[in-house]
C-alpha positions, -999 to +999 in steps of 0.1 A: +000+000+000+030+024+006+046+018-021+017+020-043+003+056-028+045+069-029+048+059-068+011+075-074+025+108-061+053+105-077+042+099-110+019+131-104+046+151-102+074+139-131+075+147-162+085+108-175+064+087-157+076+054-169+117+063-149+097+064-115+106+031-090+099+025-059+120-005-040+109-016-004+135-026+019+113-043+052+127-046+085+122-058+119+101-023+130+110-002+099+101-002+059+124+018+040+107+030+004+136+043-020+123+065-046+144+065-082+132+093-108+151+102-140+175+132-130+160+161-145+127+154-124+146+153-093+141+187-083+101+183-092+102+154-063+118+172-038+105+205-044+118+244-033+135+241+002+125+199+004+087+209+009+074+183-017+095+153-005+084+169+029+050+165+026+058+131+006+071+119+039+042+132+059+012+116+041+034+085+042+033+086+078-002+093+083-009+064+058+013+040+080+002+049+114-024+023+124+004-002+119+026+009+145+060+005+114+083+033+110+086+041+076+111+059+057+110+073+022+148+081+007+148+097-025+181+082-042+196+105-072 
């Protein structure tokens, strides 16, 4: 479910769709969710000042708080 709502946004926000991924690295208490777009859509991901990828993380967290799981988005350039 995180995976799929972080690679919705994502794709919402890029102009080549089809470069977004979105890997899932699970741990004990954790999920990590690394975020790959094609370089020049970087910058549309994270946003002036980091408030896109900012508010990226903060729906995640929301979405994942019934489950008691820490979860981490990376964006990986």
């Amino acid at each position: 479910m995180e995976k799929d709502l972080i690679e919705y946004i994502a794709k919402s926000l890029v102009d080549d769709p089809a470069s977004v991924n979105v890997s899932v690295i699970e741990g004990e208490k954790s999920t990590i969710l690394e975020l790959k777009v094609a370089a020049d859509d970087i910058g549309k991901v994270i946003g002036k000042h980091g408030r896109i990828a900012k508010a990226m993380r903060m729906v995640l967290q929301a979405a994942t708080a019934k489950t008691g799981k820490h979860t981490v988005l990376e964006i990986l350039d």
